[in-house]
C-alpha atoms as one frame of an Amber mdcrd trajectory, in Angstrom:
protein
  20.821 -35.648 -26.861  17.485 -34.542 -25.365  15.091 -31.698 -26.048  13.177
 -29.291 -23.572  10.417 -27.354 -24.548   9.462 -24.464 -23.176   6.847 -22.732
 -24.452   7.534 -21.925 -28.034  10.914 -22.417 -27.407  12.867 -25.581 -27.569
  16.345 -26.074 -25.756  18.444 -29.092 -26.889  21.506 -30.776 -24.473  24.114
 -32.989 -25.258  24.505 -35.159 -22.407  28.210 -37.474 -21.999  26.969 -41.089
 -21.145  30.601 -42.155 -21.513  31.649 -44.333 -18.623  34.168 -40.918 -17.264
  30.352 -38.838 -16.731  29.677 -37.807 -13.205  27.080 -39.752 -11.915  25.910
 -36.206 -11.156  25.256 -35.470 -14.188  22.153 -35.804 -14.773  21.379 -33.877
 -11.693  23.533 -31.006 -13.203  21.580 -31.068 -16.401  18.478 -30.853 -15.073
  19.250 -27.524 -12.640  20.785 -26.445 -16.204  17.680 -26.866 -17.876  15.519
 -25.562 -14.665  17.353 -22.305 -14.683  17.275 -21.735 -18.228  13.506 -22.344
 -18.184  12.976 -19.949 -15.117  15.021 -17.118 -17.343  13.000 -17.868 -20.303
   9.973 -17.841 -18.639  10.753 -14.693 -17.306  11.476 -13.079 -19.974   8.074
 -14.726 -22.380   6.075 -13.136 -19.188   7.708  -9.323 -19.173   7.755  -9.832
 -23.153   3.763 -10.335 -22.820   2.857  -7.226 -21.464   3.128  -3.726 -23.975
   6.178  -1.364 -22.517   3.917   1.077 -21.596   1.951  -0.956 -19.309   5.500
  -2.371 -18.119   6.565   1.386 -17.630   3.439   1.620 -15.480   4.048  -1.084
 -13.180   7.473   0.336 -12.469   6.545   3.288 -11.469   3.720   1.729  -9.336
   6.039  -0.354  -7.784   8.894   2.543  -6.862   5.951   4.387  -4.948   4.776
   0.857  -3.056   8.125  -0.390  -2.467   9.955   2.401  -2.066  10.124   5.252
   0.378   7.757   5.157   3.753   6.459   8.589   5.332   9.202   8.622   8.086
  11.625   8.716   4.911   9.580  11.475   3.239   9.721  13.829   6.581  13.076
  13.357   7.538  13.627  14.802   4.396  11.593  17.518   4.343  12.793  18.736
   8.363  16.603  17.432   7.629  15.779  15.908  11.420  15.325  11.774  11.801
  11.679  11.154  12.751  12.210   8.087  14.295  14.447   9.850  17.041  11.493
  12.172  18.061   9.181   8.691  18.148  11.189   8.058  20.906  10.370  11.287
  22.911   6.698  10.686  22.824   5.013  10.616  26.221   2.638   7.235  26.963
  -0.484   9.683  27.023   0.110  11.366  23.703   0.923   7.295  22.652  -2.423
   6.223  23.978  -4.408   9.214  22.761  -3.208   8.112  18.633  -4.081   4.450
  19.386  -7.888   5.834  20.229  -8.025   8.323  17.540  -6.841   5.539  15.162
  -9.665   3.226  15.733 -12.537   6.088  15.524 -10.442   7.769  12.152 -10.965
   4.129  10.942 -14.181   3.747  11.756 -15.309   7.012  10.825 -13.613   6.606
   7.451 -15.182   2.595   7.124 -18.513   4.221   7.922 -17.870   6.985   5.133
 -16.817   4.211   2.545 -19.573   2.347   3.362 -22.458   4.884   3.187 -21.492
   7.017   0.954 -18.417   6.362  -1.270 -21.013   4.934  -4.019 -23.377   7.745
  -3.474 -21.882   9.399  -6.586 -23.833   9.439 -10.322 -20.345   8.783 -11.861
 -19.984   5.530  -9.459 -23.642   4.272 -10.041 -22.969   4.351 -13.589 -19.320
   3.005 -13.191 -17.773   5.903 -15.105 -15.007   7.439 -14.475 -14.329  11.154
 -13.951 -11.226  12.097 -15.240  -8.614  13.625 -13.501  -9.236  13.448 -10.055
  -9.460  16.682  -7.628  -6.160  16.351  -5.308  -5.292  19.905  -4.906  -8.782
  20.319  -2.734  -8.388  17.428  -0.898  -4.633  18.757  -0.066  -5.176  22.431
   0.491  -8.201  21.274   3.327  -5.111  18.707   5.227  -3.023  21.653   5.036
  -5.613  23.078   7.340  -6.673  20.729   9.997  -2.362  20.311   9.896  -2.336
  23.359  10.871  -3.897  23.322  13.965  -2.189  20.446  15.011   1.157  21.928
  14.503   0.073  24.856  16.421  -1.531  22.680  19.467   0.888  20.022  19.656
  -0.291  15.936  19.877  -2.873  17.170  21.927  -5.161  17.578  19.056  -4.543
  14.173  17.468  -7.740  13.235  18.513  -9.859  15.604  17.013  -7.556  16.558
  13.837  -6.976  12.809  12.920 -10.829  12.086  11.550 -11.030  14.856   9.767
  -7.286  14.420   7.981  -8.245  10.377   7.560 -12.042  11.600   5.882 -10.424
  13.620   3.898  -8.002  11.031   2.505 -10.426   8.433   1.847 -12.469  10.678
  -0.478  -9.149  11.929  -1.948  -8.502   8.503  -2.564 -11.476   7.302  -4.008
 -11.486  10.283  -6.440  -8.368   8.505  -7.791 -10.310   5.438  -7.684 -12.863
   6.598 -10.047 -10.393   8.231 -12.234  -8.800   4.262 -12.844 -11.986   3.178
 -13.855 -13.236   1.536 -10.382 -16.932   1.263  -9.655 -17.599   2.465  -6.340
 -21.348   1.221  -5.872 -19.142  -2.197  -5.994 -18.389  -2.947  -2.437 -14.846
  -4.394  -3.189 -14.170  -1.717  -4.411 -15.208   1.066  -1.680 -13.365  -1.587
   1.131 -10.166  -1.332  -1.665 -10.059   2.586  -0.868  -9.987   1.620   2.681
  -6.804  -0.952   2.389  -4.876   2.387   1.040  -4.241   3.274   4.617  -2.506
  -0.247   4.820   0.129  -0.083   2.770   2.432   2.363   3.525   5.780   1.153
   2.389   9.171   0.154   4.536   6.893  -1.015   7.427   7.129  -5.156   9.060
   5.208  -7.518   9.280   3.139  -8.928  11.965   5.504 -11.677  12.545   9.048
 -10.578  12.519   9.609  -6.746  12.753  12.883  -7.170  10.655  11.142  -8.343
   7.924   9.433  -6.015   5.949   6.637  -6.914   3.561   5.668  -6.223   0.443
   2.781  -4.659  -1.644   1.160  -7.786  -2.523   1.934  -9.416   0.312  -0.050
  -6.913   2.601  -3.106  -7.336   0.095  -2.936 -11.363   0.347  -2.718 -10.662
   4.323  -6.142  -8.225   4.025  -7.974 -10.479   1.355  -9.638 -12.503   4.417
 -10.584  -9.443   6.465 -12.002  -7.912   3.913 -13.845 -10.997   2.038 -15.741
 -11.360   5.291 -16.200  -7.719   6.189 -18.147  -7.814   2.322 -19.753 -10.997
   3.478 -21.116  -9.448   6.470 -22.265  -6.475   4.897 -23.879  -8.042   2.030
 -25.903 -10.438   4.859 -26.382  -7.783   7.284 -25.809  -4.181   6.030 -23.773
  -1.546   7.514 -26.199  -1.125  10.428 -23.704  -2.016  12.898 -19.638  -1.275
  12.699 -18.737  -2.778  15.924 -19.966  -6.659  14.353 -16.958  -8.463  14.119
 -15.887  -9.151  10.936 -15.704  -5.335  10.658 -13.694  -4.787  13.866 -10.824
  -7.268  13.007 -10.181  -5.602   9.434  -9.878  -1.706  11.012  -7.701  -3.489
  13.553  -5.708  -4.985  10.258  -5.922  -1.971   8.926  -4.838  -0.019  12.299
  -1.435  -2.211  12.656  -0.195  -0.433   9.736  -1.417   3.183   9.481  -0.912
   3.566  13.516   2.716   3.527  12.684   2.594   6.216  10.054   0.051   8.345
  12.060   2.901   8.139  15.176   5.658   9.362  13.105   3.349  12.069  11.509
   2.398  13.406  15.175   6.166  12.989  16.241   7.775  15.080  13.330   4.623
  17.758  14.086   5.476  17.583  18.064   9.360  19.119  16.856   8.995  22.006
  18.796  10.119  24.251  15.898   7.381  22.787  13.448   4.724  25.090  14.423
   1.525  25.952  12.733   2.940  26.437   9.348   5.161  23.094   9.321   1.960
  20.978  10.706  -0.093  22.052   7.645   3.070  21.089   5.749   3.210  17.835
   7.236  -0.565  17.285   6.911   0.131  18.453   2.692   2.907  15.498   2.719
   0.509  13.312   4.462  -2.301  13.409   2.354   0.004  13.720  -1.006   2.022
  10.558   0.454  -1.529   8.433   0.432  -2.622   9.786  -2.922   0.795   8.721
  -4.318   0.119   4.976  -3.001  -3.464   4.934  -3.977  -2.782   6.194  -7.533
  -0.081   3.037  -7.783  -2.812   0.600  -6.093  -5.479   1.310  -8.211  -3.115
   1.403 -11.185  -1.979  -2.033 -10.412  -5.825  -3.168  -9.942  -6.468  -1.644
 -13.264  -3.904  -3.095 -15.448  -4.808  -6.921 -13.379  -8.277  -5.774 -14.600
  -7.141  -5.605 -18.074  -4.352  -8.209 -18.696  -5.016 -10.665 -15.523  -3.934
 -10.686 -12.555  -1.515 -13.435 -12.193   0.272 -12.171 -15.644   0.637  -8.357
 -13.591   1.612 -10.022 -10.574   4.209 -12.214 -12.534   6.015  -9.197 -14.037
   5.515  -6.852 -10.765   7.813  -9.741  -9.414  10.282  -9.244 -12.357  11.143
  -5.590 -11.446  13.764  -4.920  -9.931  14.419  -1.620  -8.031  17.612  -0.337
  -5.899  17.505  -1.472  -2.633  17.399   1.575   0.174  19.521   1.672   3.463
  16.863  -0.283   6.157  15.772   2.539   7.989  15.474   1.911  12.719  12.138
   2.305  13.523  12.523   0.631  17.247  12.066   3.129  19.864  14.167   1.130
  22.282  17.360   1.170  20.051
């Protein structure tokens, strides 16, 4: 007989030595034992954390793992986004990859200068419940236009849209307790635009990513961007270290900002179905960065490797893989 203990827990097996054992056998006991200490373990580190701060987690992780944009429009038009990504002409292409890099920049110089300007964040108190309608109503607008106009306006609509979702976002920051004089903490408002869910990775564009697995892949960007910063100040946003994480940040939100212009180029979208789109836009960010900052709170309070542990642990249905490749 032999004992395993795991944790407070302690597992006994009866192993046969008589001479008809499998010589196998002790192989067998010990993936016995290996499994039964993985399910344990699983359950000592759910079993750790209240229910309510369980419940939270779930919910953070339907929004993060969950349903992209493109799933969230096709809804709302009834008409597949990713078939009208396919209809877009090179220029209107090339004029989102340039209004991408100057929203981002725009939006890192905003963060930077002025995301910590607040009394609430120099005291690192929070405010409550944060202002979303505001933030919503003024997308609604600028969406407007851009219904009206067509991807022509991308350029000039996409700053203002990307402005005002940063300081959406960092009202629901401040509202989970983050301190946004802390620099981490004004570049975490920024990685919001980089984690749409149902997108791929880098690597292999069937293989989509997850939630933590997008922050792990920002953590260097944005360790030296704060490096840089702290060393040189925010004097110049074309230094380096600054450049590669918008570009980080670009691979990811350029593919929501294409299917956002593509369901607004529909030719029966018009005016009022752009401001629409821009209200889903906007309220599809706040969603993710009310589950981000969630998650960041509750690592805050009970660790972060115990959160991570039990984010792993939940289990969600899987949804239908939806085609994003323009050439299928």
């Amino acid at each position: 007989m032999s004992a395993t203990s795991l944790g407070n827990v302690t597992v006994f097996m009866v192993i046969s030595r008589g001479p008809r054992a499998s010589e196998n056998a002790p192989a067998r006991v010990f993936a016995f034992s290996h499994q039964l200490e993985l399910t344990l373990s699983d359950n000592l580190i759910t079993g750790s954390l209240p229910e309510e701060t369980l419940e939270e987690l779930r919910q953070a992780k339907k929004v993060l793992e969950h349903h992209g944009i493109a799933d969230r429009l096709t809804e709302m038009i009834g008409t597949p986004v990713t078939a009208s990504l396919k209809m877009l002409p090179d220029s209107v292409e090339s004029a989102i990859h340039q209004a991408i890099e100057k929203s981002l920049h725009v939006a890192l110089d905003v963060a930077l200068r002025t995301l910590g300007d607040d009394k609430d964040s120099a005291n690192g108190a929070s405010r409550g419940k944060p202002k979303l309608l505001t933030h919503k109503l003024l997308a609604g607008l600028s969406g407007a236009a851009g219904g009206a106009l067509g991807g022509a306006t991308v350029a000039a609509e996409l700053p203002v849209s990307t402005v005002l979702i940063l300081r959406s976002v960092a009202d629901i920051a401040r509202s989970e307790g983050e301190d946004l004089s802390e620099l981490e903490s004004r570049l975490a408002c920024l990685e919001v635009f980089a984690l749409d869910p149902g997108q791929s990775s880098d690597i292999d564009d069937e293989t989509e990513i997850g939630y933590f697995a997008v922050r792990a892949a920002m953590a260097k960007q944005i360790k030296d961007a704060s490096q840089y910063i702290v060393q040189h100040g925010i004097r110049d946003s074309a230094a380096p270290p600054l450049v590669r994480l918008v570009t980080q940040i670009g691979k990811r939100f350029g593919v929501v900002v294409s299917e956002k212009v593509a369901a607004q180029a529909i030719p029966i979208i018009g005016a009022v179905g752009g401001a629409l789109i821009n209200s889903y836009f906007i309220d599809h960010y706040q969603d993710i960065a009310r589950a981000h900052f969630t998650i960041r709170r509750l690592e805050r309070e009970h660790g972060e490797s115990l959160v991570r542990e039990a984010y792993g642990q939940i289990k969600l249905r899987q949804r239908p893989r939806r085609v994003t490749d323009r050439n299928a």
